[in-house]
N, C-alpha and C positions, 0 to 999 in steps of 0.2 A: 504494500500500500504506500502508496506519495505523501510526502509532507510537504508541506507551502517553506517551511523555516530549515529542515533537517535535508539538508543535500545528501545523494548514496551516488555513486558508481554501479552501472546497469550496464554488462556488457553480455550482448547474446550475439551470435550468428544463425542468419535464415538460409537453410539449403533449401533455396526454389530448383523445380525437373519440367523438363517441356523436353516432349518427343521429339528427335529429330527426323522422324522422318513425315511428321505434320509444318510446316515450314507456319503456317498460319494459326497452331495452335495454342492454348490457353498454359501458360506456365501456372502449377500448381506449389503448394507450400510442401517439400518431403519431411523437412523435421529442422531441428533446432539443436546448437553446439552451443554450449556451455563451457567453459575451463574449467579447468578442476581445482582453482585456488577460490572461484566464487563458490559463497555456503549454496547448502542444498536449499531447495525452491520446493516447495510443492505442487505435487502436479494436478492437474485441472482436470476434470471429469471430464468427459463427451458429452453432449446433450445429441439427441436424437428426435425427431419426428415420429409423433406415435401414430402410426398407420391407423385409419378409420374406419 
């Protein structure tokens, strides 16, 4: 959580994948690189669509 007064250091990497052999396609998010000197994070559930 952010604070307006308490500065932190937030350092992530996003590995986005786009096919190459769609030259027109949508780059998607594959996951996330962390270092291993920042603390551990909690990880975030999935939420899903409940089919009707």
């Amino acid at each position: 959580m952010g604070n307006e007064t308490v500065p932190r250091d937030v350092l992530e990497y996003i590995v986005y994948e786009k096919h190459l052999s769609n030259l027109y396609g949508k780059w998607r998010l594959h996951g996330k690189i962390r270092p291993c000197w920042l603390s551990a994070k909690d990880n975030v559930l999935p939420t899903f669509v409940k089919p009707s």
